[in-house]
C-alpha positions in Angstrom: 114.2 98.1 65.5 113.0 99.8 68.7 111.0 97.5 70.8 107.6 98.9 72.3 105.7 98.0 75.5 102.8 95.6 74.5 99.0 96.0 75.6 98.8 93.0 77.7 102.0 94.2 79.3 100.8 97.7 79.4 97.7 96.2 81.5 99.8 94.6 83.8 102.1 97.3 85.1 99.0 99.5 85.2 96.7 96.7 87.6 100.2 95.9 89.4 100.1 99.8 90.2 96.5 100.0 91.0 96.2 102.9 87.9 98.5 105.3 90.3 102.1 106.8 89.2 104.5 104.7 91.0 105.8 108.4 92.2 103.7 110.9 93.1 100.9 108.0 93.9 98.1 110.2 91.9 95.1 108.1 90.5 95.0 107.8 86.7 91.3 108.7 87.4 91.7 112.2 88.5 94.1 113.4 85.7 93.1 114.6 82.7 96.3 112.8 81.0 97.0 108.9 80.3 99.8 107.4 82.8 102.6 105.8 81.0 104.4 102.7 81.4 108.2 103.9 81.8 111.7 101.6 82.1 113.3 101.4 85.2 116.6 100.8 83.7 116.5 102.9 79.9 116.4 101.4 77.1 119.7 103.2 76.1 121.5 101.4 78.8 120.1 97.9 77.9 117.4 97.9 79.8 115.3 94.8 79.0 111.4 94.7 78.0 110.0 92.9 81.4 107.4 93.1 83.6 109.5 93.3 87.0 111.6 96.4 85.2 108.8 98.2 84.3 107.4 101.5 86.4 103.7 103.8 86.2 104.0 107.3 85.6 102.0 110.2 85.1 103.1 112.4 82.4 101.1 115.5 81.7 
């Protein structure tokens, strides 16, 4: 079974990034599209579920 990103953990990678893609630094607030939590390390190469592996992006 595919694990998904929680809320709370959803929340925390989005406060750690201060609501800006980890990227291009664009606020959440001026895009008319939802930033997404992303894996640093994919899940097809065993990346694991944590906080510290865990990225913002903006993904129109």
């Amino acid at each position: 079974m595919a694990e998904t990103i929680s809320g709370a953990l959803r929340q925390l990678v989005f406060e750690r990034a201060a609501g800006r893609c980890e990227y291009c630094l664009l606020s959440q607030a001026v895009t008319a599209y939802k930033h997404e939590p992303d894996h640093i390390i994919p899940k097809q190469h065993d990346g694991p579920l944590i906080f510290d592996l865990k990225e913002l992006l903006f993904s129109p």
